[in-house]
N, C-alpha and C positions, 0 to 999 in steps of 0.2 A: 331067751336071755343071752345066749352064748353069739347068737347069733349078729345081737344087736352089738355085743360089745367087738365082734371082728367087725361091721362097718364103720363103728368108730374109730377103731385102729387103721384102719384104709383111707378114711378122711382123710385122717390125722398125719399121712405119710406125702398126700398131696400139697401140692404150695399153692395159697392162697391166693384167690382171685382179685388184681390191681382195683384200687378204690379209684372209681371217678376224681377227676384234679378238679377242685372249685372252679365255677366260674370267676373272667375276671372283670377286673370292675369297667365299668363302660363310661365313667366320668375322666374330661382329659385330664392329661398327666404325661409327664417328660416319659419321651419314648428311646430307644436305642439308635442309633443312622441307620442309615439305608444306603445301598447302592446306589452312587451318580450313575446315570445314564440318559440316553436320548429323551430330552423332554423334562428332563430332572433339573431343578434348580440349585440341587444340593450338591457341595463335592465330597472328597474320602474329611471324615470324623466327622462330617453334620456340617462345614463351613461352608460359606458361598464359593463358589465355582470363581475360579480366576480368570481373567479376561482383560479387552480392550475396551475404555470407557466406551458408552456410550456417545454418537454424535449428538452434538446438536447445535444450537447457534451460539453465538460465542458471546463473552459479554460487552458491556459497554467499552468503547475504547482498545478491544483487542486488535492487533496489531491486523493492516490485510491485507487483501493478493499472497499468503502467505508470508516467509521469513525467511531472512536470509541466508543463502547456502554455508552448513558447517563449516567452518573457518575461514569465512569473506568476512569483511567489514561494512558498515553502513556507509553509501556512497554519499554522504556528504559529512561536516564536520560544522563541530559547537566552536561557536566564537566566543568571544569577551561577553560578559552580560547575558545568555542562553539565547546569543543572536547568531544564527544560521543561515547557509547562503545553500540554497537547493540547485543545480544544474548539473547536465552531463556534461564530460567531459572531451567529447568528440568536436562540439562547434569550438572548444578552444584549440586544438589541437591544429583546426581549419583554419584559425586565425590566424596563428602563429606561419605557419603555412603559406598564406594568403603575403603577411609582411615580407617576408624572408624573397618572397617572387617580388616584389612591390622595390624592395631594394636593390634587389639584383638589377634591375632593368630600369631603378632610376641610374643608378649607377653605370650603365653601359651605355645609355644615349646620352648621358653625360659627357664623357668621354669622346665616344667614338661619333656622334652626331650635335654636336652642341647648337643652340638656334631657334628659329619657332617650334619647329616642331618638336622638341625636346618640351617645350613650354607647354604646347598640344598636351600632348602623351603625360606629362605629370601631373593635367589639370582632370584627365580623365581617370588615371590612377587613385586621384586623391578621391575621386567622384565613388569610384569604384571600393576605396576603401571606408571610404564612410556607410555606403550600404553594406558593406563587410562587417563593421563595426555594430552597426544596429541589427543585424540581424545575426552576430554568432560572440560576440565578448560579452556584448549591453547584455542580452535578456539573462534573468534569473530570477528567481522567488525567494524574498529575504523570509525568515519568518523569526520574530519577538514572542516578548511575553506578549505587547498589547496586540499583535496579531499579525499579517501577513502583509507584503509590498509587494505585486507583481511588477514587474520590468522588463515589458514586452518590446521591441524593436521602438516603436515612437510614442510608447502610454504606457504611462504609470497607472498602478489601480492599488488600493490604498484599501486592505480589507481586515475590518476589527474582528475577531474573535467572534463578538455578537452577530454579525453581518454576513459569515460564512454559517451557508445551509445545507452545502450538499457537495464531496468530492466526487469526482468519475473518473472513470478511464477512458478514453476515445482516442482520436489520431493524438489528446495529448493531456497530459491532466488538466480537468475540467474543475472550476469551483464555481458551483450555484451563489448567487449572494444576493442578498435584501439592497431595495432601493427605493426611494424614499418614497412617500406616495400619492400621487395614485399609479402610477410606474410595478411593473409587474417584475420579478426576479430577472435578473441578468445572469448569462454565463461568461466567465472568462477565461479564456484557452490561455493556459500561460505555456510562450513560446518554447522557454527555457526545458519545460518537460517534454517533450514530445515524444510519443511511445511509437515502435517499430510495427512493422505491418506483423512479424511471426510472434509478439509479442502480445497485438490486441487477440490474433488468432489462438494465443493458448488463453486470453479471457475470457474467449465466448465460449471454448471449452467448458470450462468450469463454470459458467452464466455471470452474469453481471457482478461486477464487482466498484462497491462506491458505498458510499458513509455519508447518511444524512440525519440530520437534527431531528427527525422522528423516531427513526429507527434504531440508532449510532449500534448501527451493524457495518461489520467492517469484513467482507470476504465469509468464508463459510469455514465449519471446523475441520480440522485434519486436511488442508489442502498439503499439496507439498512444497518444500521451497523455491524461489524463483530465484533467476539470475539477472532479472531485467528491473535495471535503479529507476525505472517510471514509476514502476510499480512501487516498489520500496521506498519513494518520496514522496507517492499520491496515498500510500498508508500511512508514511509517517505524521501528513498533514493531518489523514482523519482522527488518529488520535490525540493530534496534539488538540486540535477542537473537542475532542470529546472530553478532555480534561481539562478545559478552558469554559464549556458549557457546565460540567461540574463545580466548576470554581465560580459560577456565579457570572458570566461574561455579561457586560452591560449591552442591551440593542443598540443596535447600530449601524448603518447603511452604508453602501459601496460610496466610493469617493475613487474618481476618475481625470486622470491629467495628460494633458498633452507633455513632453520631452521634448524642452528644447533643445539637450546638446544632441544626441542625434541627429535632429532634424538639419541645425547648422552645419553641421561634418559632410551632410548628402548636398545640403540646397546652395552653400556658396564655393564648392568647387566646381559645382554645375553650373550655374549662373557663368562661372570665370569661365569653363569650357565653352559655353554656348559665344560669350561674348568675344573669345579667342576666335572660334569659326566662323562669325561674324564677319569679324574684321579682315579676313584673309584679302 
């Protein structure tokens, strides 16, 4: 008896053996975070992990070849009416150029040589400045609400909204356009645009770049921005069409014209040269 009652005082003096913790329950239920790491979608407190969007194609009408360098401006400008006059400004600068010699040198055989041959020489001037004229003031690309006018050296081309299918890039901005039928799509090279040789070379870089009426993809996402206004006029065309095709654009087909004041400015000071050497 004595005996039992010291093992129970010896129990009694030991601390109790920990209870099993319940199991827990295996239906889901809101858990605590976890450490982000390699492979983890999660960041610090359970949020999505911060980042760069994702790429991808860009949407209808976004701008292309990229966007214009932080604080430049877009190389062209809005008229009266949301009528726009597209060109670079290098063939004017050649024109200006071109006069300023045209003058001097009427001016000096005037003077110092007066005679036929004075008569000669300004017949050919004039000759000279007419293809001047048609090949670096004339050309430009107006563009309206109702849609685009190219004005190439001796042809006008007359293109509705509905009737442009497809901008490019190449030696110069390219626009695909509908034409009546049974006549297959025509390209017109608008002179006005013409893009530089290190210019196409940073497009083929990046791969094609161009906006058509299937796709109205315009350039690819996160390009960076350019410095070259071919590109910056041949995007501004694509979107100005892709919110022109949103707005409902009626069909419509290319319309093509001869230019007569050019042509006169080349062909009858030429005529007069020819007919001067003629009659010598």
């Amino acid at each position: 008896m004595s005996s039992q009652q010291n093992e129970a005082e010896a129990g009694a003096d030991q601390p109790a053996a920990p209870q099993p913790s319940p199991p827990r329950p295996t239906t889901p239920g809101p858990s605590g975070p976890e450490p982000a790491g390699p492979g983890s979608a999660g960041g610090a407190n359970g949020l999505p992990a911060a980042g760069p969007p994702a790429a991808g194609p860009p949407a209808a009408g976004q701008v292309a070849f990229g966007g214009p360098l932080p604080g430049t401006s877009n190389p062209w400008k809005e008229g009266a009416g949301g009528r726009t006059v597209f060109r670079r400004a290098g063939p004017l600068i050649l024109w200006w150029i071109w006069v300023a010699f045209v003058l001097f040198n009427l001016i000096q055989v005037t003077i110092n040589n007066p005679g036929y041959f004075a008569i000669e020489l300004a017949a050919g001037l004039l000759t000279a400045t007419g293809i001047a004229y048609a090949t670096t003031l004339r050309p430009r690309v107006i563009a309206t609400s109702e849609g685009l006018e190219v004005q190439n050296p001796v042809r006008d081309h007359v293109i509705k909204w509905g009737a442009l299918n497809g901008v490019y890039l190449g030696d110069a901005v390219e626009l695909s356009c509908f034409r009546a039928a049974p006549r297959n799509e025509k390209t017109i090279y608008c002179w006005a645009l013409y893009s530089g040789r290190r210019s196409r070379a940073k497009s083929q870089q990046f791969g094609l770049r161009s906006w058509s009426r299937t796709s109205s993809r315009s350039g690819t996402a996160g390009e960076p921005p350019v410095r070259d206004s071919a590109q910056l006029m041949a995007a501004e065309l694509g979107r100005r069409s892709t919110k022109a095709q949103e707005a409902g654009a009626l069909p419509a087909t290319l319309e093509s014209r001869w230019a007569p004041l050019p042509i006169a400015f080349i062909c009858i000071p030429a005529a007069a040269l020819l007919a001067l050497l003629l009659a010598r």
